[in-house]
C-alpha positions as CSV (number, residue, x, y, z in Angstrom):
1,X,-6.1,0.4,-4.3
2,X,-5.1,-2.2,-1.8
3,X,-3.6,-1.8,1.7
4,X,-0.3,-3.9,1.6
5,X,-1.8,-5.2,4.4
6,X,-4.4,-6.4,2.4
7,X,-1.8,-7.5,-0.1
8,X,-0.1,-9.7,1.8
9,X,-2.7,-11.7,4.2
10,X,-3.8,-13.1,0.4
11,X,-0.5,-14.5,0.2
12,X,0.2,-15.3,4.0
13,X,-1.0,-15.8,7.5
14,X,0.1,-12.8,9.3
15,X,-0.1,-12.1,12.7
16,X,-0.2,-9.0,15.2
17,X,3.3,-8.0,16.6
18,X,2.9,-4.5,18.3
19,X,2.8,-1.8,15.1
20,X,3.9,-4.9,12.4
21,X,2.5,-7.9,11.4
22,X,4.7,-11.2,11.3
23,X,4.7,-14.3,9.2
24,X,5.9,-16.8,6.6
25,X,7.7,-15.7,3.8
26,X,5.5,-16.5,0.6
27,X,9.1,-15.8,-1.7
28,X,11.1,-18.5,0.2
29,X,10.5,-21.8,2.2
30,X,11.0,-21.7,5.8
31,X,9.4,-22.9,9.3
32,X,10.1,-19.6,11.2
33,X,8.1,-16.1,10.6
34,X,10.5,-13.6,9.0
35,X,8.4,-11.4,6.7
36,X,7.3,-8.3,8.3
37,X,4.7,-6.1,6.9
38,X,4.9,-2.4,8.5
39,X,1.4,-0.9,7.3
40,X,2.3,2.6,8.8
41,X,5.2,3.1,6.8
42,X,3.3,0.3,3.6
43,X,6.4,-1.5,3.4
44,X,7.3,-5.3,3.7
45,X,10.9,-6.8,4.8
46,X,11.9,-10.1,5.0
47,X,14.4,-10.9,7.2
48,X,15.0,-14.4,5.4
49,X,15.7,-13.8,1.6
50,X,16.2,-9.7,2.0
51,X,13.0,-9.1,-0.4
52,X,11.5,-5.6,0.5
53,X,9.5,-2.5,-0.5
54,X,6.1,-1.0,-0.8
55,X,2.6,-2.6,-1.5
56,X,3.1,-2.2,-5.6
57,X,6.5,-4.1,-5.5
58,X,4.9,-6.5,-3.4
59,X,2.0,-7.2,-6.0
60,X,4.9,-7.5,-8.9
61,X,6.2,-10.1,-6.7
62,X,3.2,-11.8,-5.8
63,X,2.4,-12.0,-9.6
64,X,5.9,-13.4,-10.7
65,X,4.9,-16.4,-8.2
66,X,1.9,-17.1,-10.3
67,X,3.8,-17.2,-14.0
């Protein structure tokens, strides 16, 4: 199985920011980084749109984007 990590740097660009790792939400358009991936804990939270939750919500989500 995947890291989330892994999960979501197929989706977005994230970068380094102390434990988390920053970047554009893939969900909803926007210009500054509010998605935050959390691999310690394997959770997501965007600050942006309030979409959150562990890597296999995050692949249900990244799916719906491709129907």
């Amino acid at each position: 199985m995947k890291s989330i990590l892994e999960i979501a740097s197929s989706v977005t660009k994230l970068k380094r920011q102390g434990r988390c790792y920053v970047g554009l939400c893939p969900f909803h358009k926007e210009e500054t980084p509010s998605f935050t991936v959390d691999p310690g804990k394997g959770e997501f939270h965007c600050f942006g749109c309030g979409a959150k939750g562990g890597a296999a919500r995050l692949e249900e989500m990244i799916e719906g984007l491709k129907k």
